[in-house]
C-alpha positions in Angstrom: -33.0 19.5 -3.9 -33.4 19.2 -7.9 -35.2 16.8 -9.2 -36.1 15.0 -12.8 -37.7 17.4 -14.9 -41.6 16.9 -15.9 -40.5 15.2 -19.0 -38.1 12.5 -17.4 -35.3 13.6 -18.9 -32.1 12.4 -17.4 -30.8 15.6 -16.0 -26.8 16.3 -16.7 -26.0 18.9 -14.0 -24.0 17.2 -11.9 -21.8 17.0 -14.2 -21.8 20.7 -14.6 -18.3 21.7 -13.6 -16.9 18.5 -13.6 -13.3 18.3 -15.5 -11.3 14.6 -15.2 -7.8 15.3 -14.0 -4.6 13.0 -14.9 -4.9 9.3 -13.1 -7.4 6.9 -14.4 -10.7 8.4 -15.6 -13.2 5.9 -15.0 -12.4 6.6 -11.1 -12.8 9.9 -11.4 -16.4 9.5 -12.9 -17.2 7.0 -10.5 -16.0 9.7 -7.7 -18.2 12.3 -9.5 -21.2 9.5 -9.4 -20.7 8.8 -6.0 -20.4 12.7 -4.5 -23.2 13.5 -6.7 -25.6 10.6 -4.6 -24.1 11.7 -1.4 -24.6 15.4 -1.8 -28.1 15.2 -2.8 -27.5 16.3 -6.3 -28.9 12.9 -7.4 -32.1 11.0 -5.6 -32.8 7.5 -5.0 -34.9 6.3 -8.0 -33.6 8.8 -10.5 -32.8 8.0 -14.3 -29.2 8.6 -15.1 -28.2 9.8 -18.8 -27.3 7.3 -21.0 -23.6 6.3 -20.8 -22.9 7.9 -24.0 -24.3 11.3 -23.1 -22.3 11.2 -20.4 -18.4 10.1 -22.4 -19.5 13.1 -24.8 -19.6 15.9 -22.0 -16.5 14.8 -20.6 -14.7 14.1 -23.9 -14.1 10.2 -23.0 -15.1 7.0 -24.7 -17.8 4.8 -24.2 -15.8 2.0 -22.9 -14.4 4.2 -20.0 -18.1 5.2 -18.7 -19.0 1.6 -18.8 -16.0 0.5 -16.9 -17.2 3.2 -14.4 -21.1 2.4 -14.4 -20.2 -1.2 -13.7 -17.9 -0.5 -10.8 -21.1 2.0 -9.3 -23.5 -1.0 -9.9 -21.1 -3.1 -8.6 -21.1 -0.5 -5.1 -24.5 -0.8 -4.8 -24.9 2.9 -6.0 -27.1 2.7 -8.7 -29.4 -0.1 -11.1 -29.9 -1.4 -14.1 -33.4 -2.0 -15.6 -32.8 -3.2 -18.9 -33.4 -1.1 -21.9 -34.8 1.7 -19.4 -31.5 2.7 -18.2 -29.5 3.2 -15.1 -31.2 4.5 -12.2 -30.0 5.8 -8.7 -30.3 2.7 -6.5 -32.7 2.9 -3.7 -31.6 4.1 0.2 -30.8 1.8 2.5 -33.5 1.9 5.3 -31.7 0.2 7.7 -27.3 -0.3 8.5 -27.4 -3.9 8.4 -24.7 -5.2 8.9 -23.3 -3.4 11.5 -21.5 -0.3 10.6 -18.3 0.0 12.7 -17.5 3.5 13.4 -15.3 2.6 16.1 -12.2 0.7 14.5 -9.7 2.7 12.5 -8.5 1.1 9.1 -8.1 2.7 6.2 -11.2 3.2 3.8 -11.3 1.4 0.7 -10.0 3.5 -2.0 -11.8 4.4 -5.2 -11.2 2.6 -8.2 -8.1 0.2 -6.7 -9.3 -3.6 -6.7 -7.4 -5.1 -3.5 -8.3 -8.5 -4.8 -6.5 -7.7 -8.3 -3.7 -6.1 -6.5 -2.9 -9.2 -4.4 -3.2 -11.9 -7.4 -0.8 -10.3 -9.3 1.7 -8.8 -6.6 1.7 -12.5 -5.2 2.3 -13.4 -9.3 5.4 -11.7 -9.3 6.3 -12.9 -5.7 6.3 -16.4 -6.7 8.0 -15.4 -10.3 11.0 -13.8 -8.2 11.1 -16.2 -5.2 12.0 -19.7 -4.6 8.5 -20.8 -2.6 10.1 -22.8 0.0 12.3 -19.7 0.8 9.1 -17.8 2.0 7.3 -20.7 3.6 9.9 -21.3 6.8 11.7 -19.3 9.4 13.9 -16.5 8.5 15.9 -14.1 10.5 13.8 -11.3 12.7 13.7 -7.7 11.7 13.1 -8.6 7.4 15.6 -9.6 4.7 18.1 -6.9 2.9 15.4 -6.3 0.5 12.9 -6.0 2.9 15.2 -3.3 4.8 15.8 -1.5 1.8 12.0 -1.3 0.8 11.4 0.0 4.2 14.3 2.8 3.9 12.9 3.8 0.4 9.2 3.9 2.2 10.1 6.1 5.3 12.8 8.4 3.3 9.4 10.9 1.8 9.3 11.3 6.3 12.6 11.0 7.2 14.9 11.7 4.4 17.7 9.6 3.7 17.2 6.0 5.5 20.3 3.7 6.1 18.4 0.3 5.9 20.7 -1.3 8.2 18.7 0.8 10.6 15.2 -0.3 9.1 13.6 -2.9 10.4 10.5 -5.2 9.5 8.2 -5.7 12.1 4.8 -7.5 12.3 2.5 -5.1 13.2 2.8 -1.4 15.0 1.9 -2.9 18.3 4.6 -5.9 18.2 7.1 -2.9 17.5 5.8 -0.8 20.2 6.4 -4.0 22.7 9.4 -4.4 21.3 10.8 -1.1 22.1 9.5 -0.8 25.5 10.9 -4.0 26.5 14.3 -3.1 24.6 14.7 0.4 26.1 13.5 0.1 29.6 13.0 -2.3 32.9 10.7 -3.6 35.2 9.2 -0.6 37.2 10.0 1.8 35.0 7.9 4.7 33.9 6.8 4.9 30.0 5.6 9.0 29.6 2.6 9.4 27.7 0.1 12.3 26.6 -3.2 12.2 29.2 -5.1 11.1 25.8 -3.6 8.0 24.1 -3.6 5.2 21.5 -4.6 2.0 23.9 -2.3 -0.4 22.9 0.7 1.2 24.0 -0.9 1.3 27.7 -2.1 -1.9 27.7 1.4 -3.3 26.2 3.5 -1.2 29.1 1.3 -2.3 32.1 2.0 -6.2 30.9 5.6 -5.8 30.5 5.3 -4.0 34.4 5.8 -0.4 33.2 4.4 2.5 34.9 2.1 4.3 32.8 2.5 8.2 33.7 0.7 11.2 31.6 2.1 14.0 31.1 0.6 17.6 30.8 -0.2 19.2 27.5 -1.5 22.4 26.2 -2.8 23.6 22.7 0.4 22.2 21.1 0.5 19.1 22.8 2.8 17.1 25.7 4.3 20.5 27.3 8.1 20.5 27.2 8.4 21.5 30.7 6.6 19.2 32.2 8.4 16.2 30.2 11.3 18.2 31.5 10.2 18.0 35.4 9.9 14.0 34.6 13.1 13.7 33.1 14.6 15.1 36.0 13.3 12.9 38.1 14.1 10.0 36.3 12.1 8.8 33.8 14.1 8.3 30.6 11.3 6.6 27.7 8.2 8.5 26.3 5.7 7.9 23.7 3.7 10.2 21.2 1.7 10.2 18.1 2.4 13.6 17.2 0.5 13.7 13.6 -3.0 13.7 13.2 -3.2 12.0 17.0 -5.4 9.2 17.9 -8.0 10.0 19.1 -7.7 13.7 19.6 -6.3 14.7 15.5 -4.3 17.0 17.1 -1.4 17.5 15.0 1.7 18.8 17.1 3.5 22.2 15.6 7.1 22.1 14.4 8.0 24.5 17.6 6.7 22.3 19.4 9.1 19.2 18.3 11.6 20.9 18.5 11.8 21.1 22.0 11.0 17.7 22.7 14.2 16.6 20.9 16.2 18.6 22.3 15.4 17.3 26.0 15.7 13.9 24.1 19.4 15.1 23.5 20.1 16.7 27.1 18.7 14.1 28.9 19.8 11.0 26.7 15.8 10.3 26.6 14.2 7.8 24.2 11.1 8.4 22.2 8.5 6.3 20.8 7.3 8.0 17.8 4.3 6.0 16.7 3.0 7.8 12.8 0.8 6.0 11.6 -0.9 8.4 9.7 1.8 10.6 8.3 0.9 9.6 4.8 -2.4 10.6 5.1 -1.3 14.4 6.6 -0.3 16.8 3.2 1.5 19.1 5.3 2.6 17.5 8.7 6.0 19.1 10.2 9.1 16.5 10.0 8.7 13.6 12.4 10.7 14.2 15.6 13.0 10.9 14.6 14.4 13.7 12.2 14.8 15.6 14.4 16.6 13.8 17.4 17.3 10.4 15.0 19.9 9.0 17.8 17.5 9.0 20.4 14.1 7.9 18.6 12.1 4.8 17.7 10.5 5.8 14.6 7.3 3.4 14.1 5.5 3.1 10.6 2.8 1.2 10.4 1.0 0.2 6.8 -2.7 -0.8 8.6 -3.6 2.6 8.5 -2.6 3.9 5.1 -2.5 0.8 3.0 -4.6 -2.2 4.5 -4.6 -3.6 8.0 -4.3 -7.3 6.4 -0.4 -7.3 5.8 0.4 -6.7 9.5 3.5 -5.3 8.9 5.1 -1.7 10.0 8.3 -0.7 9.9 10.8 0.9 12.7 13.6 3.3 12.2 16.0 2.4 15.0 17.5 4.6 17.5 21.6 5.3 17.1 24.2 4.8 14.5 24.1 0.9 14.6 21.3 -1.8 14.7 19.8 -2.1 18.3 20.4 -5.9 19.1 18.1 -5.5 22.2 15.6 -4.7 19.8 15.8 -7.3 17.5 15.7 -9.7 20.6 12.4 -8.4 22.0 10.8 -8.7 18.6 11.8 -12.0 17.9 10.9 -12.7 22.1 7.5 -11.2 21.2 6.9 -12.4 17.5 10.0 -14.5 16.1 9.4 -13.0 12.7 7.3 -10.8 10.7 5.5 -13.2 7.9 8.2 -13.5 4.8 5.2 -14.2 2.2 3.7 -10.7 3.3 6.7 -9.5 3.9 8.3 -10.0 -0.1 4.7 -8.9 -1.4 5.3 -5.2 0.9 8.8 -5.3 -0.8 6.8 -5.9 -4.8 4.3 -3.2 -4.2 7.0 -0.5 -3.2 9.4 -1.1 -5.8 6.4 -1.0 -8.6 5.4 1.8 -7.0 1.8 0.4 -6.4 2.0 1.1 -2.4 2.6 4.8 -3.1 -0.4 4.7 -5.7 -2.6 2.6 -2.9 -1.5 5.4 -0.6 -2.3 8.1 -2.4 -5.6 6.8 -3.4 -6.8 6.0 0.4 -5.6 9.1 1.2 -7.9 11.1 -1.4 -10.6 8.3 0.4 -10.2 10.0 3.9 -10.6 13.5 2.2 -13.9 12.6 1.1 -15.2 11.2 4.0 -13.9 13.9 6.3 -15.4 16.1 3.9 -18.7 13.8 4.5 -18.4 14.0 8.2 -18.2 17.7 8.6 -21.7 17.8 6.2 -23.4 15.6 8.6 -22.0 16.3 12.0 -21.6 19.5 14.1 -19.1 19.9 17.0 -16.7 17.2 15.9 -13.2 17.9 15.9 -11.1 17.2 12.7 -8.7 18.3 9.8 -10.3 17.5 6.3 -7.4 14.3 6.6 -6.9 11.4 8.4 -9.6 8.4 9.1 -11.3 9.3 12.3 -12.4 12.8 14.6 -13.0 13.3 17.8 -16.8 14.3 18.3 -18.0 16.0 21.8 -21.3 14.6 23.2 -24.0 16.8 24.0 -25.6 17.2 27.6 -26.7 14.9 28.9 -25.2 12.2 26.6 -22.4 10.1 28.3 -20.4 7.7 26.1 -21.6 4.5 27.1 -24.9 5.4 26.8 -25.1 6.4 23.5 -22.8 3.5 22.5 -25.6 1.1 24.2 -28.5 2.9 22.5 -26.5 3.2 19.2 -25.3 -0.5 18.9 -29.4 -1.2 18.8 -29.5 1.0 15.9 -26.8 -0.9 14.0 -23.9 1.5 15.0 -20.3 0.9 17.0 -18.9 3.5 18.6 -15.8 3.9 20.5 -15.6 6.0 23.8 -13.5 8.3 25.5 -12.5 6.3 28.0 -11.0 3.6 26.0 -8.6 6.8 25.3 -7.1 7.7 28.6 -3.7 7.5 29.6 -4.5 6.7 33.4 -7.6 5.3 34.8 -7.4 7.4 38.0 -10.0 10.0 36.6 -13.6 10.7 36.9 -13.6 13.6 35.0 -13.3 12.2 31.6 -15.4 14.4 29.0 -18.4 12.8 27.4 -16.7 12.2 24.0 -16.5 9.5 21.2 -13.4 8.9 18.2 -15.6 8.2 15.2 -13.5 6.4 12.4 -14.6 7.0 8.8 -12.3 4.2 7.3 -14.9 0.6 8.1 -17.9 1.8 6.2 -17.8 -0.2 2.8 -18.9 3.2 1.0 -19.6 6.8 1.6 -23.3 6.8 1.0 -23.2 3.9 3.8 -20.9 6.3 5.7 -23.3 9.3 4.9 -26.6 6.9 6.4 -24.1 5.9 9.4 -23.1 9.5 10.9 -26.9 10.6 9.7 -28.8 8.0 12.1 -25.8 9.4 14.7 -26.9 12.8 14.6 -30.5 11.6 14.8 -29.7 9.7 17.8 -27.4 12.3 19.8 -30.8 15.0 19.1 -32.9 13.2 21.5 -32.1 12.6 25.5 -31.0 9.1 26.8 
């Protein structure tokens, strides 16, 4: 690693190659401050150059480096001692508080203030709407404006959205209820991939649906045996076909294909839980494009925006609005919250949900980028906000997760992942979310210590 030279001179190299791109440019130097700490290139304790050295090699003023230095102390990445300068700030010996690698939200994205974002969105909430209006009951599924900022959200996935088919719901897992309960009975099998998200098993079994997995290969659920349990009766499935939790997996547009065309021949429906389109660059077209009659299309924003608004929205099934639907959400939920819901509605029109999006999204590319430094034999894309990591013999999941929860670390195991509990064979695995960690050099400490742990035997 380089260090100071003899003199103390602030060294300037990792800023060697550096150019700022269009967007805001303190970020960008903040982004460059923070990849230089977590690659090494910088060391706890080092002097950095003084914030005017810095604006003259990148051909920015002053004021946007301070911005940018003030936003890093404000991290926690570096110090300030005065007249003496800034200096890398100290490592953290120890991951107090907890780091949670086992829940997946989004990370928090570079350079966007959530705090700031919510004062004035809820500014121009009030401005636009009577308060009273948004503080009572309104009718299930959102208002027309909601529904239109939902079409205008899910058109980018599915192209053009009538919103009298979009729905407001509160929360991905309220919607996947919903659609169970709307598009099956009691007894009734709900078809799954062997590895799944557990919510959608845990909301099927207590509506009395039969959970059933169905074989997959390379390319994921395989379309003949969906066809063998079609045939013998089963008529509602459920995928996650982009960037899959847990597995990553992203299913091919071959693939897709197929499955909507037994959704057509069989008059099937599909659950199509994406929750992390927006974070894929260059996923194939949801299968609700594909087969649109037959599909619940589910969208949540926890995972690409922030898990706080609890909202997602659903692309219904058929040409008309699905009553039965819109009765087992407002059976399950009454009504998504109209407050969040008109603040959802502000930040897509202004465009600042595509901008928080975007930026969460270049978040996740970092920290995958971070994960593959510090971990071998994990399974991941450079997107998305979690991987799936194989355990090394003899390792089993819930040891590690005991021994790691003593070294400050949640984890979350394979088993909490499959479809049936019938099994004894379940590999010795672990989905690892990158999104909880408050920064990437607390990130970088996290899946370090990991490593550290996984190299020595229970």
């Amino acid at each position: 690693m380089t260090q100071p030279d003899s003199n103390g001179v602030p060294r300037t190299d990792w800023l060697a190659k550096r150019t700022l791109q269009r967007g805001p440019r303190y970020t960008q130097i903040l982004g460059f401050l923070e990849t230089a700490i977590v690659d090494g290139l910088l060391q706890p304790g080092e002097r950095l150059p003084a914030q005017r050295e810095v604006a003259r090699r990148l051909g920015v003023d002053l004021t946007t480096v301070t911005r940018a230095f003030t936003e890093a102390r404000q991290r926690g990445l570096i110090r300030t001692r005065g007249a003496r300068g800034s200096f890398v700030a100290a490592s953290r010996a120890d991951l107090a508080p907890m780091v949670d690698l086992g829940m997946n939200i989004p990370p928090p994205p570079l350079g966007h203030d959530l705090g700031a974002m919510l004062r004035e969105g809820l500014h121009q909430v009030l401005v636009r709407h009577d308060a009273s209006v948004l503080m009572t009951y309104q009718h299930g599924g959102g208002g027309t404006a909601a529904r239109a900022a939902g079409a205008r959200w899910l058109e980018p996935l599915l192209g053009r959205t009538d919103a009298a088919l979009t729905v407001l719901a509160p929360g991905a897992q309220a919607a996947l209820a919903a659609a169970i309960l709307s598009a099956s009975a009691n007894g009734d099998s709900v078809l799954v991939e062997p590895w799944v998200y557990p919510g959608l098993p845990a909301a099927a079994r207590m509506l009395g649906r039969v959970v059933r997995a169905v074989a997959t290969d390379a390319e994921g659920m395989r379309p003949d045996a969906l066809e063998q349990a079609l045939r013998a009766g089963a008529r509602l499935l459920y995928l996650n076909p982009t960037l899959q939790n847990p597995t990553t997996h992203t299913m091919p547009a071959m693939r897709r294909a197929a499955i909507a065309a037994l959704l057509e021949r069989y008059d099937a429906r599909l659950i199509e839980d994406d929750p992390y389109a927006r974070l894929a660059s260059h996923a194939p077209a949801p299968i609700a494009r594909l087969a649109p009659r037959h599909t619940f299309y589910v969208s949540t924003l926890a995972k690409c925006l922030t898990p706080g608004l609890r909202l997602a929205f659903v692309r219904l099934p058929g040409a008309t609005a699905s009553d039965p639907f819109l009765a087992a959400l407002h059976a399950l939920s009454v009504m998504p919250s109209p407050l969040h819901g008109a603040l959802l509605t502000q930040w897509i029109g202004s465009g600042l949900a595509e901008q928080l999006a975007s930026a969460v999204r270049e978040e996740a590319r970092q920290r995958q980028r971070i994960a593959r430094l510090c971990l071998s034999g994990a399974t991941s894309t450079d997107q998305g906000i979690h991987l799936w990591h194989a355990l090394p013999a003899p390792w089993t999941a819930p040891a590690l997760m005991a021994r790691a929860r003593g070294e400050g670390l949640a984890l979350m195991p394979s088993q909490a992942f499959q479809a049936t509990l019938d099994t004894d064979d379940t590999p010795a695995a672990l989905r690892l979310s990158l999104g909880a960690a408050a920064d990437r050099h607390q990130l970088k400490t996290a899946l370090e210590r990991l490593r550290e742990l996984m190299t020595h035997a229970p």
